[in-house]
Structures are given as structure tokens and as C-alpha cells.
TORTIFI-178790 format. One line per field, with one value per residue (C-alpha): residue in three letters; x, y, z. Coordinates in nm, 4 decimals. Layout:
TORTIFI-178790
dolum ALA, ...
X X, ...
Y Y, ...
Z Z, ...
***
This chain:
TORTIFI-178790
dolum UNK, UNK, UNK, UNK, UNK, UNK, UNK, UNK, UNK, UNK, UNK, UNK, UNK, UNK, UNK, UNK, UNK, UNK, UNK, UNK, UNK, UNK, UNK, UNK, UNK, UNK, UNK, UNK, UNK, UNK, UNK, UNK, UNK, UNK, UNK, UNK, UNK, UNK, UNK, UNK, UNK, UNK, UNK, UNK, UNK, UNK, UNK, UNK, UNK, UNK, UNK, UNK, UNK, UNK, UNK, UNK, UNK, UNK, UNK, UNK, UNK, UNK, UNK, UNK, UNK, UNK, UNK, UNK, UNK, UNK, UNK, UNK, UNK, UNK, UNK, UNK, UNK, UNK, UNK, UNK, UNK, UNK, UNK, UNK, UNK, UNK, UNK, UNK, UNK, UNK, UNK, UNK, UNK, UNK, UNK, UNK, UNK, UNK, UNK, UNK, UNK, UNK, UNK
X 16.8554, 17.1136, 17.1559, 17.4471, 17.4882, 17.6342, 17.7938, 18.0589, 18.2654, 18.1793, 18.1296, 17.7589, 17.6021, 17.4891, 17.1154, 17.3543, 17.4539, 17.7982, 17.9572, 18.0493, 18.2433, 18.0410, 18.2212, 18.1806, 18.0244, 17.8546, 17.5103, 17.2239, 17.1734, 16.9155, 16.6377, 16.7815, 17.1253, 16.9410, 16.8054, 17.1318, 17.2667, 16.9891, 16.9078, 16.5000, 16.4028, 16.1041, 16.1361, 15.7549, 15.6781, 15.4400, 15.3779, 15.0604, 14.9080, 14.9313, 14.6262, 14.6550, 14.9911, 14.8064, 14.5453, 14.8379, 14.9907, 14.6644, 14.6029, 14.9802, 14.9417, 14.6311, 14.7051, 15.0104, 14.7902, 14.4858, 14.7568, 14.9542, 14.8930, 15.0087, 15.3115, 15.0970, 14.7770, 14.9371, 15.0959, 14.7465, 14.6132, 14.9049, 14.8567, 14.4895, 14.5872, 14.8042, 14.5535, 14.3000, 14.0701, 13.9566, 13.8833, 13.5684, 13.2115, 13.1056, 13.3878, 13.3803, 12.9809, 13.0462, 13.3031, 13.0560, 12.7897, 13.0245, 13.1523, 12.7527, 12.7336, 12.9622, 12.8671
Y 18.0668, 18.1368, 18.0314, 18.0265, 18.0145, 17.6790, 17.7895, 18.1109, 18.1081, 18.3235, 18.0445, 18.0297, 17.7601, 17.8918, 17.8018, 17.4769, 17.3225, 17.4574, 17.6936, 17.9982, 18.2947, 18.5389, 18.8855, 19.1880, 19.4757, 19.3309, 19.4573, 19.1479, 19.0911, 19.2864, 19.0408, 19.1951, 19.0648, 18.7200, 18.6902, 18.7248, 18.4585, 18.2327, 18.0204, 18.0961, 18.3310, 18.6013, 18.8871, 19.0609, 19.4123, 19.7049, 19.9784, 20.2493, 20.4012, 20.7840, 20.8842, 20.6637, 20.8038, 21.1445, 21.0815, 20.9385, 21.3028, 21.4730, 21.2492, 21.2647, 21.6925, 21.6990, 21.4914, 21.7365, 22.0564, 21.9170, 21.7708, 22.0718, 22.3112, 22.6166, 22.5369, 22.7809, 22.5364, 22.2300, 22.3351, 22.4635, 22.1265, 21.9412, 22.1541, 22.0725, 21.6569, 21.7038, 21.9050, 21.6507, 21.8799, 21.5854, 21.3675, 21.5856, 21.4203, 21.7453, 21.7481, 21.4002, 21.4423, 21.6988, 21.4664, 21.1520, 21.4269, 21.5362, 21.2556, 21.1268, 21.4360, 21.3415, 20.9715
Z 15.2461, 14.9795, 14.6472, 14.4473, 14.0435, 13.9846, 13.6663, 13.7314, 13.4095, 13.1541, 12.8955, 12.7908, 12.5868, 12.2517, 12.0538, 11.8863, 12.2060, 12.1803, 12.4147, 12.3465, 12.5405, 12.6626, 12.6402, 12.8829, 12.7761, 12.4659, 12.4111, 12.2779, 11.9025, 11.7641, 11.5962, 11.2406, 11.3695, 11.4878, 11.1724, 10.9708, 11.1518, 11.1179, 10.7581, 10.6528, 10.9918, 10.9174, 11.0908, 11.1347, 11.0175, 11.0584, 10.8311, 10.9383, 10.7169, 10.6614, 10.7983, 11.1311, 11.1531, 11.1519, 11.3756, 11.6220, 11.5742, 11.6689, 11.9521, 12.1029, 12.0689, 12.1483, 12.5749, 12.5990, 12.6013, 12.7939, 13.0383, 13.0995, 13.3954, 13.5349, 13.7638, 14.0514, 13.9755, 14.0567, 14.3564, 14.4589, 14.3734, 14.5442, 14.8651, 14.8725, 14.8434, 15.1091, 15.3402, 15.2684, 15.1205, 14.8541, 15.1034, 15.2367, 15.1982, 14.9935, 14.7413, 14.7009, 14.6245, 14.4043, 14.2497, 14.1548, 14.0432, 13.7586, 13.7066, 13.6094, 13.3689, 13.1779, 13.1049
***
């Protein structure tokens, strides 16, 4: 089954019921351009405080190191997926009991 648009022609109806040319290329309003346009709109806003902005610093840093390996390790790892090595009953035992520690 196909479906065809019903409505080819670049004219779109606008938010007053009035249509209005679409033109090619234009990017969407941002909400501050929305807004502009709009009588009595609110547009939300978030400020974070210093010291979450901080702790989002320390965080971020903090994943890129512990996420990082060796180029040689993960190929090592990589080759070991691929051989199925992680699928054997032993390394998937020695999996759950580590995984236990560290609850």
C-alpha cells in the first residue's frame, strides 16, 4: 500500500489559521524566537548552582578516566568477545561472584 501527501504545495497553515509560505532551507524558530512573536508567552529557565555545576565537572572527568583503556587492552578484550571466551561457565561464574562483592 502507498500513501500519498494530499497537500504538495509548499503553503503551510500557520498557528492563526492562515497560510503561510513555507521557504526552503529555513531552519525552525527557536522558542526565544516563538516567544517574540507571541503576546504574554513564558519561556522556562534553569540556573545550577555553583557547586552542582562542580560536582557535574568532577563527575563528567572523573567517567572519562575510569572509561579509558589502552588501545592494546581493548583489542585484547574485543578478541576474547569474539572467541567466545566470556561465554565459558567459569568466567561467567567468576563474573556473578564479583559482581556479589561488590553489592
Amino acid at each position: 500500500m502507498t500513501v500519498e501527501p494530499t497537500n504538495r504545495s509548499p503553503v503551510q497553515p500557520s498557528k492563526t489559521g492562515k497560510p503561510s509560505e513555507a521557504k526552503a532551507g529555513n531552519q525552525p524558530d527557536t522558542k526565544k524566537q516563538v516567544a517574540a512573536k507571541l503576546p504574554n508567552t513564558v519561556i522556562d529557565k534553569v540556573e545550577f548552582s555553583s557547586a552542582a555545576q562542580e560536582l557535574h565537572e568532577l563527575a563528567s572527568a572523573d567517567r572519562i578516566y575510569s572509561n579509558t583503556l589502552p588501545a592494546e587492552r581493548m583489542q585484547e578484550i574485543l578478541k576474547r568477545v569474539a572467541d567466545g571466551f566470556y561465554d565459558r561457565q567459569d568466567v561467567l561464574d567468576e563474573t556473578v561472584k564479583r559482581a556479589v562483592d561488590d553489592l
